[in-house]
C-alpha positions as CSV (number, residue, x, y, z in Angstrom):
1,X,158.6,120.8,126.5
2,X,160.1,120.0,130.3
3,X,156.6,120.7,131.2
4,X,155.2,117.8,129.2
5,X,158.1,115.5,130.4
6,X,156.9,116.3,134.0
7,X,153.8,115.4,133.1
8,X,154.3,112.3,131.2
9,X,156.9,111.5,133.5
10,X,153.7,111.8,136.8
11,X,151.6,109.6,134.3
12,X,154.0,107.1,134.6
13,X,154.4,107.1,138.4
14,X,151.1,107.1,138.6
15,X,150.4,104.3,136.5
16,X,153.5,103.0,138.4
17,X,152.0,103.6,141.7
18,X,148.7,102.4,140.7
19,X,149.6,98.9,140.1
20,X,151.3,98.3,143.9
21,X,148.2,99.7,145.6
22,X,146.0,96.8,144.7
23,X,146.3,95.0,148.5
24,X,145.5,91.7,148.3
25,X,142.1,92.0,145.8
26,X,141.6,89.7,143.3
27,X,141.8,91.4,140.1
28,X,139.1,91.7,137.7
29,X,139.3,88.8,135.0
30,X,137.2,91.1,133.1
31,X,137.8,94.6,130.8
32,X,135.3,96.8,130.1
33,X,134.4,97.3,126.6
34,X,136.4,98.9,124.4
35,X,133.8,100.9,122.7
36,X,132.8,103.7,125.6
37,X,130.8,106.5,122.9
38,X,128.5,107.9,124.7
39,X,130.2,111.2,123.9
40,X,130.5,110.4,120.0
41,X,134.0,109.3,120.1
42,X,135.9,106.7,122.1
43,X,135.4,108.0,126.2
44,X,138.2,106.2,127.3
45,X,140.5,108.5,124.8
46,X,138.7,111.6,125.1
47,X,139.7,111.9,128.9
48,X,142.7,110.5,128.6
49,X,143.6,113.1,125.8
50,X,142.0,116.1,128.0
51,X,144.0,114.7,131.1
52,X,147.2,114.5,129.1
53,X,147.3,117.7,127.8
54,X,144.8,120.1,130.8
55,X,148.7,121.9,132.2
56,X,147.7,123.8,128.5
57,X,144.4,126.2,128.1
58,X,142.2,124.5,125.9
59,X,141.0,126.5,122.9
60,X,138.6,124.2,121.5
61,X,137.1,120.8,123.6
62,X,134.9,118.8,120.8
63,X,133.6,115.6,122.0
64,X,131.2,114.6,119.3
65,X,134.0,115.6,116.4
66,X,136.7,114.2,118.4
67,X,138.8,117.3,118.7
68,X,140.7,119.0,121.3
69,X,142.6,122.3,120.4
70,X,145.1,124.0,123.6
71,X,146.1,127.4,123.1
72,X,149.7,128.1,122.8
73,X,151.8,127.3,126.1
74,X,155.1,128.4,127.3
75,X,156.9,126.5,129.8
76,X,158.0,129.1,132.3
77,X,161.4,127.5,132.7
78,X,161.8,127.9,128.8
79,X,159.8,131.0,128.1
80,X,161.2,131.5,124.7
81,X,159.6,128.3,123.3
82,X,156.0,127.8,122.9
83,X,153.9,124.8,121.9
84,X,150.4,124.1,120.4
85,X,148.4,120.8,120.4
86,X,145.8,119.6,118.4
87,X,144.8,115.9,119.2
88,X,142.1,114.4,117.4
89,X,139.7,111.3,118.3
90,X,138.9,108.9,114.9
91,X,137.7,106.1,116.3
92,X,135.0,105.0,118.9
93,X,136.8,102.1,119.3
94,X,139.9,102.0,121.9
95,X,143.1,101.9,119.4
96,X,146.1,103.3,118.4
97,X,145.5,103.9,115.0
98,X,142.1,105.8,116.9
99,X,144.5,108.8,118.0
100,X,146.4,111.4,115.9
101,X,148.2,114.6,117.9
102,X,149.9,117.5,116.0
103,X,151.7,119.5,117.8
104,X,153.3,123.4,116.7
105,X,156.1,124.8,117.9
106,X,157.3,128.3,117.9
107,X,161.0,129.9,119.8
108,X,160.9,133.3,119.8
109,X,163.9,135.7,118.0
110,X,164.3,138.9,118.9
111,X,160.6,139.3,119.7
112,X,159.4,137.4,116.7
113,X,157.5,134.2,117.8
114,X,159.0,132.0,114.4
115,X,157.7,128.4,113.9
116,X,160.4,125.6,114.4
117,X,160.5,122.1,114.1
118,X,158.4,119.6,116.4
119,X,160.4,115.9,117.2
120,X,158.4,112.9,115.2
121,X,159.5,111.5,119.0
122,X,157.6,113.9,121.1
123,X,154.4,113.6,119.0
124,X,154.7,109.7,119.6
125,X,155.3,110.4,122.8
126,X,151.9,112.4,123.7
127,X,150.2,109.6,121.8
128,X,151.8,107.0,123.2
129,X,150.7,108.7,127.0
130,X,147.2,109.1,125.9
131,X,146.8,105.4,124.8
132,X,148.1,104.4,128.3
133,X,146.3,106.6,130.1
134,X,143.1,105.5,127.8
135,X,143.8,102.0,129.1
136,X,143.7,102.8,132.7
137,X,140.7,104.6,132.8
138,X,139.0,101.4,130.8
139,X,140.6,98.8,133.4
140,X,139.5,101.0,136.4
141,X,136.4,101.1,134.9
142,X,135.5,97.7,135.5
143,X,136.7,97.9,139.4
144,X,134.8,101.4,139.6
């Protein structure tokens, strides 16, 4: 889990960052569509969802169904805790309502890996990094 703060927390500075570094340009008026499907789903979300959650191995990488599957990952600062994503693409438009992630969680006892509870608040939070992202990558796109 500290692992996916450090990452949403480099999203954000980057984001952060991003938006001093403009120099003096005159800033596009202008957004690229919102509907990006050459890939069958929204392309603005499918590579801000493979960006958000690539410090996991993916298991399954679907761009025509929408769905992205990581393997299980344990943060080596918290080796007794594991997590599993599963973030799926509904929409080819970009929306919220376009992006739903699951996540599992498992702590292991005395060798047992045993499911445990995920936070309602991190889920919202992976979603809520891949939307951002998502909107970056369609206002560079414009500038690109």
């Amino acid at each position: 889990m500290a692992r996916l703060k450090m990452t949403a927390a480099a999203l954000i500075a980057i984001a952060v960052a991003a938006t001093g570094c403009t120099q003096n340009r005159a800033l596009p008026t202008q957004l690229a569509p919102s509907r990006a499907t050459a890939i069958g789903v929204n392309a603005y979300l499918w590579r801000a969802a493979i960006d958000t959650v690539s410090f996991a191995p993916l298991v399954q990488a679907d761009s025509a169904g929408g769905v992205i599957v990581t393997d299980w990952y344990a943060n080596p600062r918290t080796p007794t805790e594991r997590i599993k994503l599963t973030v799926t693409i509904l929409d080819q438009d970009l929306r919220a309502d376009a992006l739903r992630v699951a996540a599992s969680r498992q702590v292991n006892q005395n060798g047992v890996w045993v499911d445990a509870p995920v936070s309602a608040a991190t889920v919202q939070k992976l979603e809520d990094i891949i939307l951002t992202r998502a909107r970056d990558i369609r206002r560079t796109a414009v500038r690109g």
